[in-house]
Residue frames relative to the residue before (quaternion, step in Angstrom):
aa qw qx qy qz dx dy dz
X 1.0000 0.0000 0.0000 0.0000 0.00 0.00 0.00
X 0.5884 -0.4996 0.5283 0.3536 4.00 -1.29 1.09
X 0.5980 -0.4680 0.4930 0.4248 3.29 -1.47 0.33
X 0.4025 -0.6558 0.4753 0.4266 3.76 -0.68 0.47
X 0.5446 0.4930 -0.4580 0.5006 4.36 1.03 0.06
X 0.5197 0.5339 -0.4294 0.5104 3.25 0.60 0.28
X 0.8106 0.2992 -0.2401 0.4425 3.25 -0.26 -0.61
X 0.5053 -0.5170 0.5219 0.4529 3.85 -1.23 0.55
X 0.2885 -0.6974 0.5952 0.2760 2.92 -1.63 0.33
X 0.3761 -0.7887 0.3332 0.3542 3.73 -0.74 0.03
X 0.5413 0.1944 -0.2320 0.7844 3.72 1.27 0.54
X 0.1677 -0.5091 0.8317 0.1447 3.20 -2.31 0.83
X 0.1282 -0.7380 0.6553 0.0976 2.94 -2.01 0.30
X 0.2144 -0.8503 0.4798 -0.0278 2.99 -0.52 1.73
X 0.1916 0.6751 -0.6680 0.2478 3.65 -0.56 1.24
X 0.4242 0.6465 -0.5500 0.3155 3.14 0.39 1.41
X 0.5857 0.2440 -0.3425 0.6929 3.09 -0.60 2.32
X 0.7456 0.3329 -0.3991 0.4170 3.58 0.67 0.21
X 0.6439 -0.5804 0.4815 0.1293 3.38 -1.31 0.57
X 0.4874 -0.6514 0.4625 0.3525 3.20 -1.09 0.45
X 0.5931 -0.1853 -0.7807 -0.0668 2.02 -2.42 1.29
X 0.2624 0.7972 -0.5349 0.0969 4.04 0.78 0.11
X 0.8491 0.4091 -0.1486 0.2994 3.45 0.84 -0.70
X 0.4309 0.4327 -0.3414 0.7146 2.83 1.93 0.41
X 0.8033 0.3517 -0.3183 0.3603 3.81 0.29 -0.54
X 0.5169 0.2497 -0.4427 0.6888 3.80 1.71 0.46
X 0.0676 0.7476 -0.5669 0.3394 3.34 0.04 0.74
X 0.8380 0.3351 0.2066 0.3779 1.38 -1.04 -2.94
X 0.6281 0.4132 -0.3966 0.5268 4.34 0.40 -0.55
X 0.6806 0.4920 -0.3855 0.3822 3.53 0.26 -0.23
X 0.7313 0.4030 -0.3036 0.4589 3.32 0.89 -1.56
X 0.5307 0.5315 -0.4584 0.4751 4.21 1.48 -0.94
X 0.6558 0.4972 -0.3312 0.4615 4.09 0.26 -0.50
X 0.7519 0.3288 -0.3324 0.4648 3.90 0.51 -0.37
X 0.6431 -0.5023 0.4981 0.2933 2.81 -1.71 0.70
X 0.4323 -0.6924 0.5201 0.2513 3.38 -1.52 0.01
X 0.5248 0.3285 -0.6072 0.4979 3.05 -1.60 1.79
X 0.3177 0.6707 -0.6050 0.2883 4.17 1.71 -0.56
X 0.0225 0.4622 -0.8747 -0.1441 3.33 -2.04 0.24
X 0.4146 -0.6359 0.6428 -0.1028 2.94 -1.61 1.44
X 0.0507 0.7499 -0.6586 -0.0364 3.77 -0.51 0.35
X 0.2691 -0.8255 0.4955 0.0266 3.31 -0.85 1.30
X 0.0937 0.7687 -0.6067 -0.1794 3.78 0.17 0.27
X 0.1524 -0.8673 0.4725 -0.0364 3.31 -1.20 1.30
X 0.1597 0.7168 -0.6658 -0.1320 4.49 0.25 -0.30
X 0.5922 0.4969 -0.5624 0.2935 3.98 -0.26 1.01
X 0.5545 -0.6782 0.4493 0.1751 3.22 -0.19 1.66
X 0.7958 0.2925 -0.2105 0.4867 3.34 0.28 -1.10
X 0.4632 0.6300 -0.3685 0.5027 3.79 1.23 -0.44
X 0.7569 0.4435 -0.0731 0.4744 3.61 0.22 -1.69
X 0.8734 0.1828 -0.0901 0.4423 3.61 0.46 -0.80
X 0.6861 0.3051 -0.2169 0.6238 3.76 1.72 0.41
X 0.8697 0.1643 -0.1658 0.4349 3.36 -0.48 -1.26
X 0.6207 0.3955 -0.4997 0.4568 3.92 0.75 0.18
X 0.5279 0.6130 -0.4061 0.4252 3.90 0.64 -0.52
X 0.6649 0.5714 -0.2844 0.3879 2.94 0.68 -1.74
X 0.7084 0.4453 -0.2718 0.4754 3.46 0.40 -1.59
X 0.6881 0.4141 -0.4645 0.3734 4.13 0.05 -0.59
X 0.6895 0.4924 -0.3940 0.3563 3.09 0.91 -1.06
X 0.4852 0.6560 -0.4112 0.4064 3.53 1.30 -0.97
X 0.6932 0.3678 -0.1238 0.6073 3.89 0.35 -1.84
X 0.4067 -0.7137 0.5068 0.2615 3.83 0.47 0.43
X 0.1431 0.7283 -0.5506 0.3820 3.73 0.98 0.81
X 0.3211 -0.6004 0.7159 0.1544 3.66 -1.14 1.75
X 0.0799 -0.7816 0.6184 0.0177 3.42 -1.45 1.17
X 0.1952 -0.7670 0.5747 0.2080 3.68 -1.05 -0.11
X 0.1485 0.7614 -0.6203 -0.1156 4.03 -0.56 0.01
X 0.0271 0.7388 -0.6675 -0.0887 2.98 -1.36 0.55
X 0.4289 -0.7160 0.5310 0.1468 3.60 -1.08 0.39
X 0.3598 -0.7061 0.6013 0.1024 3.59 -0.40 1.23
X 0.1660 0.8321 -0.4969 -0.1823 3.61 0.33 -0.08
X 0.5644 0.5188 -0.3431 0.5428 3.55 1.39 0.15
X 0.7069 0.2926 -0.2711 0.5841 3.89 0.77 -0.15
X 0.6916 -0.6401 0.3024 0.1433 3.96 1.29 -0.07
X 0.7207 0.3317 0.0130 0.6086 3.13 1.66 -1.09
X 0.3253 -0.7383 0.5741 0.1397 3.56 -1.10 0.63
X 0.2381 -0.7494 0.6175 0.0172 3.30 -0.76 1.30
X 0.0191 0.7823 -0.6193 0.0640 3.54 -0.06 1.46
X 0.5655 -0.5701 0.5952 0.0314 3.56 -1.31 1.58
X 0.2315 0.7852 -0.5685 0.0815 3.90 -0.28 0.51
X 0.2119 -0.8206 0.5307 0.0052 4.01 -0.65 1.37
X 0.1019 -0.7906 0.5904 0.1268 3.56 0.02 0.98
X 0.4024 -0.7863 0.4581 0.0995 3.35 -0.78 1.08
């Protein structure tokens, strides 16, 4: 399988500037509303969001994920495949 940043995604999710639990809980409503095969592109600047409780959950819903860290723009741009 392509890196999943490669490919377009078909929904963004923007919860940049929000706190936890918002960014796991629009997430999660987005990814429960799409169809399956969705890539999802999260844009995220909660540390604990971006590097715990969204991982946590794909890995949980067995969802193929990607994060990367922008460290020059601040925000993580996490890559979520609903299977």
């Amino acid at each position: 399988m392509a890196e999943l940043k490669s490919q377009t995604p078909s929904q963004v999710v923007d919860v940049l500037g929000r706190v936890c639990p918002y960014p796991l809980v629009l997430t999660k409503k987005t990814l429960e509303k799409a169809p399956a095969g969705t890539l999802v592109k999260v844009l995220c600047d909660a540390p604990a969001s971006a590097e715990d409780t969204i991982p946590k959950y794909c890995e949980k819903q067995g969802f193929a994920y990607e994060s990367i860290k922008l460290e020059d723009k601040g925000y993580w741009e996490i890559y979520i495949q609903k299977p």
